[in-house]
N, C-alpha and C positions, 0 to 999 in steps of 0.2 A: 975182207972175207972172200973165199973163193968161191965163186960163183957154180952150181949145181945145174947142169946137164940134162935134159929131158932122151929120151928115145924119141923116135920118131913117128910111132905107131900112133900116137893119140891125134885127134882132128886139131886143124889149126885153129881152129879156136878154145879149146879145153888145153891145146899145148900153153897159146898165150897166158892165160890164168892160170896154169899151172909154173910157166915159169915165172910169174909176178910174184906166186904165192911163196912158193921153195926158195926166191932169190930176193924174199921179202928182209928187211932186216932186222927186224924186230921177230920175226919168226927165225932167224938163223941166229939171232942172240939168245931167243925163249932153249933153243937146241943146246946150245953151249952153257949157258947158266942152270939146266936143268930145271927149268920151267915147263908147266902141263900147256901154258897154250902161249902166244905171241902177247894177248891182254894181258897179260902182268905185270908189262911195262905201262900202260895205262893209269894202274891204280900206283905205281911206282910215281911216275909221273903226278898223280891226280896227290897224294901226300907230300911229294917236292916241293910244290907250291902251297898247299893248304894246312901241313901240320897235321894231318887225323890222329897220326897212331905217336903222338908225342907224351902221353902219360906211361906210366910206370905199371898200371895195371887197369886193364879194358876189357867191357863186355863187349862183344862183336859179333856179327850176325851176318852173313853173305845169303843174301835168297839168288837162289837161280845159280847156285855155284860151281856146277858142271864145266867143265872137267878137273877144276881144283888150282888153277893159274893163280887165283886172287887169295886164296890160302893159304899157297906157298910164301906170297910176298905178307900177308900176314901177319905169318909166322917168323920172317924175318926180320921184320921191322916192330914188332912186337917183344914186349916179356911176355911171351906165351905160357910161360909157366906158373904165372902170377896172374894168367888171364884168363875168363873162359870165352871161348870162341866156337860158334856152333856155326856149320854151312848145310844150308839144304836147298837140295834138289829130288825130285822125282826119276834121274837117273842118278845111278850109282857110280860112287868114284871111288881110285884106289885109296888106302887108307894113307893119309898125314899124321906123322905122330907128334901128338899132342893138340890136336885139333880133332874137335866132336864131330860127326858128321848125321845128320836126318834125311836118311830118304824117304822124300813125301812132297807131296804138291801145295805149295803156296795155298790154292785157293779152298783148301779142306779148310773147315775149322778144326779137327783136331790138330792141323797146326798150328795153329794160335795157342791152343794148351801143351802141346810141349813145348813150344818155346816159355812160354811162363812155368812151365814147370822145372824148366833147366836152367836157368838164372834165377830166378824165384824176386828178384830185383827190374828196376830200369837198366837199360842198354845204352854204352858211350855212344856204338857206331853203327849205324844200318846199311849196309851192303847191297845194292842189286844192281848186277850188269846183264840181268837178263832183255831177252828180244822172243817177239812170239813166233812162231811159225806162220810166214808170210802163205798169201796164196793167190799174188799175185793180183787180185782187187784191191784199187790204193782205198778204196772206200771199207772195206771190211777189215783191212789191215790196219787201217787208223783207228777202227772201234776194237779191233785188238789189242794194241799198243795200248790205246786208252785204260782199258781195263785191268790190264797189266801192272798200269802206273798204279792207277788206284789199287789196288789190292796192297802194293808197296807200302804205301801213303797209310794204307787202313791200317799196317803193319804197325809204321813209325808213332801212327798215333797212339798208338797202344802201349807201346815199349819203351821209346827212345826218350830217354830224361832232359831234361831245360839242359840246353845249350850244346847237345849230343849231336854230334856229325851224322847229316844222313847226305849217300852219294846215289845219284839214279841214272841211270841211263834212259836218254829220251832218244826222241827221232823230229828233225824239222818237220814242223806242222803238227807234233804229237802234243806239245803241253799249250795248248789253247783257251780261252773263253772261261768255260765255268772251271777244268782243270788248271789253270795257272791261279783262280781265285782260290782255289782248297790248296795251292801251295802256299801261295803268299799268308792264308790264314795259318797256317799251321809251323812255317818258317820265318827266320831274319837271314840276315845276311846270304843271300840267294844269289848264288855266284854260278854263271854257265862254262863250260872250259872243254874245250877239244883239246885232248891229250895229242901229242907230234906221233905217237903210235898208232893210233885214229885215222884209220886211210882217209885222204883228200877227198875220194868221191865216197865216202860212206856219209848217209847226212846223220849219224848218230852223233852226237853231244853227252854231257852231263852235268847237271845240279847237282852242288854244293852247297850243302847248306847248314844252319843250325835251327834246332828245336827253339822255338819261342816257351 
């Protein structure tokens, strides 16, 4: 791929990360395959090995699905048409067709009743690649992260049917102590896997798992 050009106005160090990011390549194939962000190799990646979206017809749930990268891959590897598939976030994204979209925050309860009121059933697959908005204290941002998981988790317990793939993004040091026991109680086959999309120094991760 041909490699992308910076100007020379921006400071040497916003140049650096600017040219890592532009001449990322996983961001310059998300450009070419008509992908919303770089992660949609990720969750491509995260079904290569795991088989999620291998039935014929699926309920699916993306929380934290801004800006729509994981819905596109989806909708690909999916019978969408045979599938209901809802993603919410509390930003809005442009419309996918044939995918539902909820703008609302995770942590309302009336998100909890539109999702049950939109599938009316249990869900094959639970979706969440979100991260909280850091602030720079590793101590508040772990009780972030924390929080984050669990609301997911509070999700999965609610929805996600015996043996239903649920996929999360963690961060080292983030699934510890009492949170890795309310996984282990609530999961089997509990597999971690850094997608090769996954920058090196990012220390995000992800659980794999199935509903006990």
């Amino acid at each position: 791929m041909k490699k992308i050009k910076l100007s020379k106005k921006h400071s040497h160090k916003s140049s650096l990360w600017l040219n890592r990011h532009m001449n990322d390549e996983f961001f310059l194939k998300s450009k070419l395959e008509g992908f919303r962000s770089r992660s949609s190799f990720k969750l491509i990646q995260i079904d290569k090995k795991f088989k999620i979206f291998n039935q014929n017809r699926l309920n699916i749930v993306d929380l934290g699905c801004a800006p729509g990268g994981w819905l596109q891959v989806i909708k690909r590897l999916t019978n969408y048409k045979k599938s209901k598939i809802l993603g919410i976030d509390k930003l809005k994204i442009e419309d996918i067709d044939g995918i539902n979209f909820l703008q609302r925050d995770i942590f309302e309860n009336k998100t909890i009743e539109e999702i049950n009121n939109f599938f009316g059933e249990k869900i094959d697959v639970l979706l969440s690649d979100m991260s909280p908005n850091t602030s720079g204290n590793r101590s508040v941002d772990h009780l972030k992260i924390i929080s984050l998981i669990e609301s997911v988790l509070d999700v999965s317990e609610l929805f996600l049917k015996k043996d239903g793939f649920f996929v999360c993004k963690i961060f080292q040091g983030g699934a510890q102590g009492e949170l890795m026991d309310r996984i282990s109680k609530i999961f089997k086959s509990i597999k971690y896997f850094k997608p090769q999309a996954s920058r090196k120094e990012s220390p995000e991760t992800y659980i794999v798992a199935k509903k006990k």
